[in-house]
N, C-alpha and C positions, 0 to 999 in steps of 0.2 A: 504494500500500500504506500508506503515510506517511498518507492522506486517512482509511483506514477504520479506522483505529487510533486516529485521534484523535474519529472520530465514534463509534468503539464506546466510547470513553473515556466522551466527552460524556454518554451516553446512561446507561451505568453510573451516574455520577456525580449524575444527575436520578433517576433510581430508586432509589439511595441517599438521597437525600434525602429525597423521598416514602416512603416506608417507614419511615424514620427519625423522621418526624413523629408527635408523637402521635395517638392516636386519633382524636379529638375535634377536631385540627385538620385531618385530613384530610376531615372530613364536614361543614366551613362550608359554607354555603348563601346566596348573599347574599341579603338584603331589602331591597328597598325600594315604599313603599303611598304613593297620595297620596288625599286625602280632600278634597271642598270643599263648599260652601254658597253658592247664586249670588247670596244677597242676606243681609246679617246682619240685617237690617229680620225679616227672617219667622220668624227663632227665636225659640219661648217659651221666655217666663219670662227672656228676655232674654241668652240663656246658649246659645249656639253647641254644640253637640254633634258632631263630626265622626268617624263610627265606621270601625277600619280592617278588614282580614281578623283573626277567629281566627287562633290560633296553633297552629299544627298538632299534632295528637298525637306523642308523642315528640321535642318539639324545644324547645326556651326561645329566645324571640327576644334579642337585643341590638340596642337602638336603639344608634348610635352616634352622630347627627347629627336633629337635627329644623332644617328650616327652613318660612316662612311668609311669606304674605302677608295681612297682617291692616289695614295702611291704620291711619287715625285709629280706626280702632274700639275699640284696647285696645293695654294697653301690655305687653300678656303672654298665654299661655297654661299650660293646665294639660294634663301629659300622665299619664294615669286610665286605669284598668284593672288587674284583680285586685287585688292589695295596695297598685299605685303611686298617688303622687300627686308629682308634681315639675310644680313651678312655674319654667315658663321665660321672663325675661322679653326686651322690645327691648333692645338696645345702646342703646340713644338714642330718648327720646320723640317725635323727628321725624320717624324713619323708621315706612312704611309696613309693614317687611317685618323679621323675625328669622331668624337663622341662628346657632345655636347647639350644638359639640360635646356630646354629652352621654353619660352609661351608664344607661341604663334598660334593666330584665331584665322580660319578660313572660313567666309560665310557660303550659305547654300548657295551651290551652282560652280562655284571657282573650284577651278581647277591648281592643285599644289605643283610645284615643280622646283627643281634642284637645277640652279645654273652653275656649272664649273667652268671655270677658265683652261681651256687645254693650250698654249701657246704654242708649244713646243712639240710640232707635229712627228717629229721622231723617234717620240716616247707610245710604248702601244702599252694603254693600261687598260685594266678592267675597271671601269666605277659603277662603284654600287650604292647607293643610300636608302634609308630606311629610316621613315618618320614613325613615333610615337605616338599617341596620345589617347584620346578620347571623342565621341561624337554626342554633344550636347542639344535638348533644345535649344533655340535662340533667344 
């Protein structure tokens, strides 16, 4: 008896909480997209473009985290779409790869994308990024 007293407790007590939550916090979504390019050698104009999904209607995404693998090719990226523009760069020019928290808000419809700077068309690298986050109401 002692057992189902304390799991009706339990249970009460998780459904209070859940209910309890705001709106908006009970309709998070998580996200996450990855985008790559097998060679930086083949993008014109020298400039990596890596496009993710749309953002769905009725929802605003929240990047939370971008990371990458971008090699000697560039010492940063740019994360573009609808109104954004945020400039992410390496921790350290030596490293191949970034990994960077960040809060970037795309609203419905925009499209997110990764711009790298590839100058140096000599170099054939794999880039790959991959956004974080969450998909919120708006």
């Amino acid at each position: 008896m002692r057992f189902i007293s304390m799991s009706v407790g339990v249970v009460v007590a998780l459904v209070v909480q859940f209910y309890c939550l705001p709106a908006g916090a009970q309709a998070l979504v998580p996200y996450q997209a990855t985008a790559a390019v097998s060679d930086s050698a083949s993008c014109p104009d020298r400039q990596c473009i890596l496009k993710f999904p749309p953002v769905p209607a009725g929802k605003r995404l929240v990047v939370a985290s971008v990371s990458a693998q971008i090699g000697d090719v560039s010492d940063q990226l740019v994360l573009e779409g609808g109104d954004v523009t945020y400039f992410v760069p390496k921790s350290h020019p030596d490293l191949g790869y970034l990994s960077a928290p960040v809060t970037v808000y795309y609203n419905a419809g925009a499209i997110p994308t990764a711009r790298i700077f590839a100058p140096n068309t000599t170099q054939h690298a794999s880039l790959i990024v991959t956004l974080v986050g969450r998909l919120v109401a708006p």
